[in-house]
GUVO-29284 format. One record per residue: residue in three letters; x, y, z of N, C-alpha, C, CB in turn; residue number from 1. Coordinates in pm, 1 decimal, always signed. Glycine has a CB too. Example, Ala and Ser with C-alpha at 12.3 -4.5 7.8 and 13.67 -1.06 7.14 Angstrom:
type, n_c1, n_c2, n_c3, ca_c1, ca_c2, ca_c3, c_c1, c_c2, c_c3, cb_c1, cb_c2, cb_c3, seq
ALA, +1319.0, -569.0, +780.0, +1230.0, -450.0, +780.0, +1320.0, -330.0, +780.0, +1130.8, -447.3, +904.6, 1 $
SER, +1285.0, -225.0, +708.0, +1367.0, -106.0, +714.0, +1290.0, +3.0, +787.0, +1408.4, -59.8, +572.5, 2 $
REM end
This chain:
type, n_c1, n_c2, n_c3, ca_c1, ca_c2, ca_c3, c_c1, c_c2, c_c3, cb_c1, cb_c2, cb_c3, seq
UNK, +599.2, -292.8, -982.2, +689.1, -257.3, -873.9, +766.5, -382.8, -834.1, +611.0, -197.3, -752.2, 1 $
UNK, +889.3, -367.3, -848.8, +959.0, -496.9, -772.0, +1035.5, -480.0, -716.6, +1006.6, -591.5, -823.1, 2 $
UNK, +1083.4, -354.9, -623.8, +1101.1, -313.3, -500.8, +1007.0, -222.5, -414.7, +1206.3, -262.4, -509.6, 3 $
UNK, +1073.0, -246.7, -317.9, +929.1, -170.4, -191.3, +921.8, -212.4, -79.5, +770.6, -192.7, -218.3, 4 $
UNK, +856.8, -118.1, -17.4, +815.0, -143.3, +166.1, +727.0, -236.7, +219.8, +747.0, -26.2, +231.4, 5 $
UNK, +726.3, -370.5, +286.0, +624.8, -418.1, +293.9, +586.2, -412.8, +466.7, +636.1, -548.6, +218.9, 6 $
UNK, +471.2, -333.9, +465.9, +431.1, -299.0, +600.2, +326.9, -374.5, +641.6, +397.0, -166.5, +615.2, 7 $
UNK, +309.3, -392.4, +788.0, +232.6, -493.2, +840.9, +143.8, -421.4, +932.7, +313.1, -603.0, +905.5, 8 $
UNK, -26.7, -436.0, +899.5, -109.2, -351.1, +982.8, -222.2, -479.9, +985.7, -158.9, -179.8, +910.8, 9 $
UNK, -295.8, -533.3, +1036.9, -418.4, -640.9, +1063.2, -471.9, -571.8, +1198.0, -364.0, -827.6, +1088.1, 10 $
UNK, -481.4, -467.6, +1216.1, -637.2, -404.3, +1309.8, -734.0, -397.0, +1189.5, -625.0, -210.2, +1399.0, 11 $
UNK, -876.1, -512.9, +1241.0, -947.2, -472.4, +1146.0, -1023.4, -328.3, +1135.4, -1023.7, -565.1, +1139.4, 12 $
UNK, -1029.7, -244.9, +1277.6, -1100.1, -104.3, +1273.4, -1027.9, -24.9, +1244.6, -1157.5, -53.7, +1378.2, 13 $
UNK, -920.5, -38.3, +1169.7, -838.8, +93.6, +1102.6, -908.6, +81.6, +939.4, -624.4, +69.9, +1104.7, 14 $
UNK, -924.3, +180.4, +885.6, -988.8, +160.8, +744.6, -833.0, +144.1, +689.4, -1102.1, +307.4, +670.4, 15 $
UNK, -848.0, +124.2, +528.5, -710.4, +58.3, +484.1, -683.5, +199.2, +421.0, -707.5, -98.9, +369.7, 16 $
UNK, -734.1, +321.8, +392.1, -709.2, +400.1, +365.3, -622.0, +463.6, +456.5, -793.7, +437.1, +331.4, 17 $
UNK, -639.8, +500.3, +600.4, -537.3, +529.5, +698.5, -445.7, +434.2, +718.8, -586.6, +557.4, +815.9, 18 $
UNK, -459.7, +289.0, +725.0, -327.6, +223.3, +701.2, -202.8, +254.5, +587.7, -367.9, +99.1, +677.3, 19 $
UNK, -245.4, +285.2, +401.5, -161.6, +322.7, +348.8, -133.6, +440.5, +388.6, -174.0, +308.4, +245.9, 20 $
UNK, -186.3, +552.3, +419.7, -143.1, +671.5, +444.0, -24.0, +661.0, +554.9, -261.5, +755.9, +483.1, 21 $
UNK, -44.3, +591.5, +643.3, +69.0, +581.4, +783.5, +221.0, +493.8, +703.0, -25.2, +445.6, +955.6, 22 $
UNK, +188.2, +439.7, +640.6, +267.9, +345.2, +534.2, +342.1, +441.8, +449.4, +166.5, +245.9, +433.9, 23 $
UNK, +285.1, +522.9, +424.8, +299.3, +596.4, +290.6, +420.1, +717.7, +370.5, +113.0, +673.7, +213.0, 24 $
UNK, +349.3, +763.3, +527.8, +424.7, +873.2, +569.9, +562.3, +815.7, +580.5, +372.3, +937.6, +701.6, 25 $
UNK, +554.6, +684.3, +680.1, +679.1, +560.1, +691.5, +787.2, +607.3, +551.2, +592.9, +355.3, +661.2, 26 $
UNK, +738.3, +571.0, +492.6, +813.3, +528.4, +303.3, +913.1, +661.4, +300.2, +654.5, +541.1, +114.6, 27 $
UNK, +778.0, +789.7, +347.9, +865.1, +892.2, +307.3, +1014.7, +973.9, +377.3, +772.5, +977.2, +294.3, 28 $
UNK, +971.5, +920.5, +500.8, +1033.9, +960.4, +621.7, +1173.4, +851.5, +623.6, +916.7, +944.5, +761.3, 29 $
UNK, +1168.3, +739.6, +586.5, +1252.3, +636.0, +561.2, +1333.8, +658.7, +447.4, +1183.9, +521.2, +547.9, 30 $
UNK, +1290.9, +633.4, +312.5, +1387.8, +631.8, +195.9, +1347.9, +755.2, +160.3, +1380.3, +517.0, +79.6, 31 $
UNK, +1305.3, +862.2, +154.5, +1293.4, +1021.3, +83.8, +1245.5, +1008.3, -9.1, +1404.0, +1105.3, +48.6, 32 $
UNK, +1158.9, +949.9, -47.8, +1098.6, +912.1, -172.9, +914.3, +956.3, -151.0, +1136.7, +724.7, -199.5, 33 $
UNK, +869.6, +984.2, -201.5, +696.1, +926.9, -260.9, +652.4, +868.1, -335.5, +616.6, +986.6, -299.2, 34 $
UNK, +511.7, +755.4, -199.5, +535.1, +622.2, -327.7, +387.9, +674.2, -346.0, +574.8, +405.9, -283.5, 35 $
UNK, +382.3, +577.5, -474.4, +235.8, +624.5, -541.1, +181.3, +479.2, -558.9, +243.4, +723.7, -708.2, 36 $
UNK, +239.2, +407.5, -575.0, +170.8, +250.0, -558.6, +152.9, +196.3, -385.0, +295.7, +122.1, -648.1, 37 $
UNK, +3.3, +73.5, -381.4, +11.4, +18.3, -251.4, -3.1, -113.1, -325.4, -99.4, +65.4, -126.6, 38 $
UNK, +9.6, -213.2, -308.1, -62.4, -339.3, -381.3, -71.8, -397.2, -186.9, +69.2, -465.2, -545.5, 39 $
UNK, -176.0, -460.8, -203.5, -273.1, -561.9, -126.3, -289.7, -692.9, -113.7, -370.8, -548.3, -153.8, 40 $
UNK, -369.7, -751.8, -55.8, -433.5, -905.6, -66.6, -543.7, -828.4, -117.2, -460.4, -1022.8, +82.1, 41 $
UNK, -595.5, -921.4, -224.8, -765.7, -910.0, -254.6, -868.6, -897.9, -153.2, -815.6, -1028.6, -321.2, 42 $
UNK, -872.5, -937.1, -75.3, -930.8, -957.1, +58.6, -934.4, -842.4, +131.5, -864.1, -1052.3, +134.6, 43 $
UNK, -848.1, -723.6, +92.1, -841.4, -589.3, +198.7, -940.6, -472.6, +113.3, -644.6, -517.9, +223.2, 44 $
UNK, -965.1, -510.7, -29.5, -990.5, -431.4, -99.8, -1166.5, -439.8, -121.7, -896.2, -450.7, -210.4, 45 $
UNK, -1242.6, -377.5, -41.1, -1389.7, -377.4, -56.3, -1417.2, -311.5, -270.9, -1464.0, -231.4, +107.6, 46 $
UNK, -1312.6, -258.4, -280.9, -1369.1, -212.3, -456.1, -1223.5, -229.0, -533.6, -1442.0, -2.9, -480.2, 47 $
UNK, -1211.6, -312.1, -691.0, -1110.7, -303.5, -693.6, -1051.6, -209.8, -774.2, -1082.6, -395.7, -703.7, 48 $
UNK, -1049.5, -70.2, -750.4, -923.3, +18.2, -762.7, -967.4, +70.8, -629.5, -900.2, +134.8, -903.1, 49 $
UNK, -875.6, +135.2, -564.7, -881.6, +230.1, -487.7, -775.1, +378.4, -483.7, -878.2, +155.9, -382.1, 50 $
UNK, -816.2, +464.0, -453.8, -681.4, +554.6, -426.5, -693.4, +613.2, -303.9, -653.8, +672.6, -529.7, 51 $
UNK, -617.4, +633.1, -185.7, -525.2, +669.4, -106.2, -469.1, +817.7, -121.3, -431.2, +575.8, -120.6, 52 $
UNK, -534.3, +913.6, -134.8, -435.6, +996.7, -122.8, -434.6, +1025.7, -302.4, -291.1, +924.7, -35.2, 53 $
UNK, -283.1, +1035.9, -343.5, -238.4, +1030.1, -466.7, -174.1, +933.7, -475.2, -178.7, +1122.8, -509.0, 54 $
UNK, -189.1, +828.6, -380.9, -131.6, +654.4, -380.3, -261.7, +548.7, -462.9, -112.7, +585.3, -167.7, 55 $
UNK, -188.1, +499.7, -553.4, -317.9, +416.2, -659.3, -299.8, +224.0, -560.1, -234.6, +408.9, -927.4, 56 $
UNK, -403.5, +159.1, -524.5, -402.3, +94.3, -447.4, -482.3, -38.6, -527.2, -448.2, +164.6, -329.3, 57 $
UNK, -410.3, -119.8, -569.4, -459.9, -235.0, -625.8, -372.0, -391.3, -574.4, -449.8, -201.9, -789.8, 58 $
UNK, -505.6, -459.8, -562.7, -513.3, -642.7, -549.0, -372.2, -670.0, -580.1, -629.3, -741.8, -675.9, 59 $
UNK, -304.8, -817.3, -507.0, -227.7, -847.2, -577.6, -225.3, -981.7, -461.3, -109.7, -738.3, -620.7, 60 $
UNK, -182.0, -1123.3, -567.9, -191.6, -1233.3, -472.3, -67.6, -1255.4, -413.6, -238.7, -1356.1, -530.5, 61 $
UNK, -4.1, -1176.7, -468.2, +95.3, -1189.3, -385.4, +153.4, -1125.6, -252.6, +160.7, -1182.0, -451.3, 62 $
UNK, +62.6, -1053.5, -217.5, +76.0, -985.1, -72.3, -46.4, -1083.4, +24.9, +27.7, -781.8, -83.5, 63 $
UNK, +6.1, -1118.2, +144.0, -64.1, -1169.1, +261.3, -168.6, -1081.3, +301.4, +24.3, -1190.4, +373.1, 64 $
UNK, -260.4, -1112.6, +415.1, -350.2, -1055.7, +401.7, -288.2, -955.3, +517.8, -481.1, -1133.5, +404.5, 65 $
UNK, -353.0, -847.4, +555.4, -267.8, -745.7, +659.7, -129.4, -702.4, +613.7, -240.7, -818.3, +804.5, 66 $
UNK, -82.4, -717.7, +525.3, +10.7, -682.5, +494.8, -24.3, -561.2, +337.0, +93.2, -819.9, +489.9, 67 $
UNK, +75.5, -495.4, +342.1, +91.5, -361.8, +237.9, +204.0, -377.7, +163.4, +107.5, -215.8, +308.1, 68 $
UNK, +205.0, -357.5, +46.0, +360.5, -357.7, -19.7, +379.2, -183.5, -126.7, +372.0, -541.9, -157.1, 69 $
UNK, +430.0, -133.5, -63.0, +448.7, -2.4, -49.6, +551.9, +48.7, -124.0, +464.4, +28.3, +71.5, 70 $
UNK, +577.7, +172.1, -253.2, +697.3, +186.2, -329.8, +621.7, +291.2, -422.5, +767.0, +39.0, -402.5, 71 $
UNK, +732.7, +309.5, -507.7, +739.7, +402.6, -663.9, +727.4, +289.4, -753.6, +902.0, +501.9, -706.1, 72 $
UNK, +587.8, +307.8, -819.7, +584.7, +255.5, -972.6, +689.2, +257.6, -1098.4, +486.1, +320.1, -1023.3, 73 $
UNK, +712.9, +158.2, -1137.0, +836.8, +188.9, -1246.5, +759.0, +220.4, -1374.9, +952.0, +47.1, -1275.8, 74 $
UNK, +824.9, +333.4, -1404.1, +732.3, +365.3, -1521.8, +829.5, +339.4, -1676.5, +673.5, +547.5, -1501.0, 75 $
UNK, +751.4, +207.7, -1718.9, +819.0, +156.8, -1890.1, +815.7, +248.8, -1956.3, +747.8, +48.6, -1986.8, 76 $
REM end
């Protein structure tokens, strides 16, 4: 993905599963789209795959921690 939403949630008592989902409604309600990717900080992710919904949710060092980076997978 190398465009996308990057949303900002750091309550630690929200599980990160309801964070992408609120992210995810955001995305849709915003650009009309459904995203199916979340990428993360390593640090948010207690297992590393997760899914969300029908949103696939994987590590990435390049997202801060509390932060979400939110979009449509480009598919090669």
């Amino acid at each position: 993905m190398n465009v996308g939403m990057l949303w900002f949630d750091n309550d630690p008592r929200t599980a990160l599963t309801v964070k992408v989902e609120r992210a995810a409604d955001y995305y849709r309600q915003k650009y009309g789209h459904i995203p199916d990717l979340c990428l993360v900080n390593r640090g948010m992710l207690a297992e590393p795959l997760l899914k969300a919904g029908k949103i696939s949710v994987r590590p990435s060092r390049l997202v801060l921690p509390g932060h979400l980076w939110i979009g449509v997978e480009e598919k090669n």
